[in-house]
C-alpha positions as CSV (number, residue, x, y, z in Angstrom):
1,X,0.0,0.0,0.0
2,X,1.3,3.5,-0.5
3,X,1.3,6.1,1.3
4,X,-2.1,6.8,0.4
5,X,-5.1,6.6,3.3
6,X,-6.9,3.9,2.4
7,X,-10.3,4.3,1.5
8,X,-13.2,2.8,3.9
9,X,-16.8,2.4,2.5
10,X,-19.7,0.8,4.2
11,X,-22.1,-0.7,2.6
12,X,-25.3,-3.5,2.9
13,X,-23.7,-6.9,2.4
14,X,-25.6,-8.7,-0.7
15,X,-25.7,-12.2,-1.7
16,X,-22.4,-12.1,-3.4
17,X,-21.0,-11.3,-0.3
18,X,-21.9,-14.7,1.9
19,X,-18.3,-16.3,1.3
20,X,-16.2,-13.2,2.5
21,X,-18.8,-12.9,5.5
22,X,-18.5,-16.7,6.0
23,X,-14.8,-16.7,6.2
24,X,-14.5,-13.7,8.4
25,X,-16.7,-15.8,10.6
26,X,-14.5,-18.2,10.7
27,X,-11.6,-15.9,11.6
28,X,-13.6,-14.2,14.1
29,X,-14.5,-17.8,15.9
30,X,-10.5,-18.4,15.5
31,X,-9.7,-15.6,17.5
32,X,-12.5,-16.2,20.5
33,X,-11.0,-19.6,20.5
34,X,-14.3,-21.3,19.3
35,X,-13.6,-22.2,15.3
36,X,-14.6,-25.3,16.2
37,X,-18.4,-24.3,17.3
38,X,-19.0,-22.7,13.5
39,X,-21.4,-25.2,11.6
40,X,-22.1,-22.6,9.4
41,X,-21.6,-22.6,5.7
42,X,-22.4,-20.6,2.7
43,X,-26.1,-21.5,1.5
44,X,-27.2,-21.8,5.5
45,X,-26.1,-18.1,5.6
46,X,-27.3,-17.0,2.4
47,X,-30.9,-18.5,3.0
48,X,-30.5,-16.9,6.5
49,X,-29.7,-13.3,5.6
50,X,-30.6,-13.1,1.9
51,X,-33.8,-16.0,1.9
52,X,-37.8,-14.6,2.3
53,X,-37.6,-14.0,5.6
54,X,-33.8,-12.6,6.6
55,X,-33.4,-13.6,10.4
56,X,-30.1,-10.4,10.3
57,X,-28.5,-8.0,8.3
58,X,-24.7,-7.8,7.5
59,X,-22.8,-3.9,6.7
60,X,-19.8,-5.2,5.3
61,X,-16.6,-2.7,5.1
62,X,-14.5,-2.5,2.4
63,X,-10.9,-0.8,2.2
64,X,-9.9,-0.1,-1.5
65,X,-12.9,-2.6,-2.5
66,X,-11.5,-5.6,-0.5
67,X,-13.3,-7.2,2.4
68,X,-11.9,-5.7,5.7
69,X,-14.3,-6.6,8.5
70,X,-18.3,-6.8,9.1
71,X,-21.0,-6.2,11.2
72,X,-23.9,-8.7,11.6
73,X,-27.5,-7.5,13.6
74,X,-30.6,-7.8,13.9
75,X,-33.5,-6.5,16.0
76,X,-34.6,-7.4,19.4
77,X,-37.8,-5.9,21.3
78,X,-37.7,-4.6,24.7
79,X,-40.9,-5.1,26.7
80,X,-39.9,-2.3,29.1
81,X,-39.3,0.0,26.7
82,X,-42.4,-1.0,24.1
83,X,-39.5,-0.4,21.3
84,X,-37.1,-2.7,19.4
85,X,-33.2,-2.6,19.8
86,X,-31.2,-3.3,17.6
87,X,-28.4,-6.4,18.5
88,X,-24.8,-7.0,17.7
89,X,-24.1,-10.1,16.8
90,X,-20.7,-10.0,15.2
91,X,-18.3,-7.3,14.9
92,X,-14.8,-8.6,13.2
93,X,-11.9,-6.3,11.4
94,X,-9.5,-8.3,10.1
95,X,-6.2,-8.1,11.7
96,X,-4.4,-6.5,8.6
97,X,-6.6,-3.3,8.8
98,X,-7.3,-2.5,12.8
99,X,-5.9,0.3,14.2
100,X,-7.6,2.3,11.3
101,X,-11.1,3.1,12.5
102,X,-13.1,0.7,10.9
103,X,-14.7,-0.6,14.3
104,X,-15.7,2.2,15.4
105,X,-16.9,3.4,11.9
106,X,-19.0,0.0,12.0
107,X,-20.0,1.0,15.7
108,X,-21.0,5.0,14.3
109,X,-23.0,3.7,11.4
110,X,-25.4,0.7,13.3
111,X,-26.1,3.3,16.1
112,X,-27.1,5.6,13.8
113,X,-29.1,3.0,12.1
114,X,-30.3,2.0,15.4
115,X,-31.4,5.6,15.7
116,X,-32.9,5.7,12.3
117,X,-34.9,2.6,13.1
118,X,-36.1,4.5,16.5
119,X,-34.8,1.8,18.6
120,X,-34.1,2.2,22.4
121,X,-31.2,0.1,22.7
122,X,-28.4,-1.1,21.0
123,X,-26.4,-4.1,22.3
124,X,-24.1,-7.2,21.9
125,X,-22.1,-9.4,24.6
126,X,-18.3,-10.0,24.7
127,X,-16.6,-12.1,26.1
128,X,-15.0,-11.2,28.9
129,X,-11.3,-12.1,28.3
130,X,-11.3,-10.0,25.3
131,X,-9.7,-7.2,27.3
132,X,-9.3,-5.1,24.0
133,X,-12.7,-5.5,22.8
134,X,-13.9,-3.9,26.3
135,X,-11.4,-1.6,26.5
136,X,-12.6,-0.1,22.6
137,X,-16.4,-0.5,23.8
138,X,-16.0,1.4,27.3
139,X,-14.2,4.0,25.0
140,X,-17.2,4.6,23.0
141,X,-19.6,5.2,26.3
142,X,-20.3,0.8,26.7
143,X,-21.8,0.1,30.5
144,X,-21.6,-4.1,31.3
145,X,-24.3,-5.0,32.2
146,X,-23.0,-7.1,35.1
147,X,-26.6,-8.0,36.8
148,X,-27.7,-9.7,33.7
149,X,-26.5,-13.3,32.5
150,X,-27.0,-14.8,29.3
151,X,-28.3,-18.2,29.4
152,X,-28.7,-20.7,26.4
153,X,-30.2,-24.0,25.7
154,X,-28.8,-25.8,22.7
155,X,-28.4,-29.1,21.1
156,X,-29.3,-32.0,23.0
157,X,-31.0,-29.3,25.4
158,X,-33.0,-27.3,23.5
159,X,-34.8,-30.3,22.0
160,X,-34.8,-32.3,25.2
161,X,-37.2,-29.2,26.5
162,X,-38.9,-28.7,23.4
163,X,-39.9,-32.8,23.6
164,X,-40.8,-32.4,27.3
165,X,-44.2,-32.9,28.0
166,X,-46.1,-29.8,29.7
């Protein structure tokens, strides 16, 4: 690269875009340690965000029209609030272009969408040895929400519940 800034644009992800999103994926679950947890693959994500009924939406960032890192949401509701939020699942920069404000240009852009959207939150979970993740987050204003756990039932639980009799 010269000595050039390099050129950021965010954008909607479209179909053509489900193996760059898939890989980054993968990178991303490299990173939290958990590559071996992503089942995923391309026509699974393409009929999940680009099928009749898209369960998220991607804003993929581009630097000089390559792939350098995404951002995949999708709306919640809040019962206290009588409003939808708006969720972060993934956010992921590629290693090769952090440091140059992508995150929070991703971060800037759904919170103005969230805005847009007249939601009354706008969340996402880390994971809590991902000291630089929280570090960037408390930077942009971020308050843990330490009373609240997440709980999950998957696999062999989720259908062992959904088979119980009531």
């Amino acid at each position: 690269m010269t000595g050039e800034a390099a050129r950021v644009i965010l954008r909607p992800a479209c179909v053509d875009d489900v193996p760059a999103v898939l890989a980054m994926i993968r990178e991303l679950a490299e990173y939290e340690r958990l590559a071996d947890a992503v089942v995923a693959d391309e026509a699974r994500l393409r009929a999940a965000l680009f099928g009749p009924e898209p369960a998220a939406e991607v804003v993929m960032a581009d630097v000089d029209g390559a792939p350098a890192g995404f951002a995949l949401f999708f709306h919640t509701f809040s019962t206290f609030l009588g409003r939808r939020g708006l969720y972060l699942e993934d956010l992921f920069v590629r290693p090769a272009y952090r440091g140059r404000g992508i995150g929070l240009a991703l971060m800037r852009h759904l919170a103005a969408l969230a805005l847009a959207r007249d939601c009354g939150r706008f969340e996402w979970t880390v994971l809590d040895w991902n000291a630089p993740a929280i570090g960037f987050y408390r930077r942009l204003g971020a308050v843990a929400q330490s009373d609240w756990t997440v709980q999950r039932l998957e696999g062999a639980s989720l259908r062992a519940l959904a088979q119980r009799a009531g």
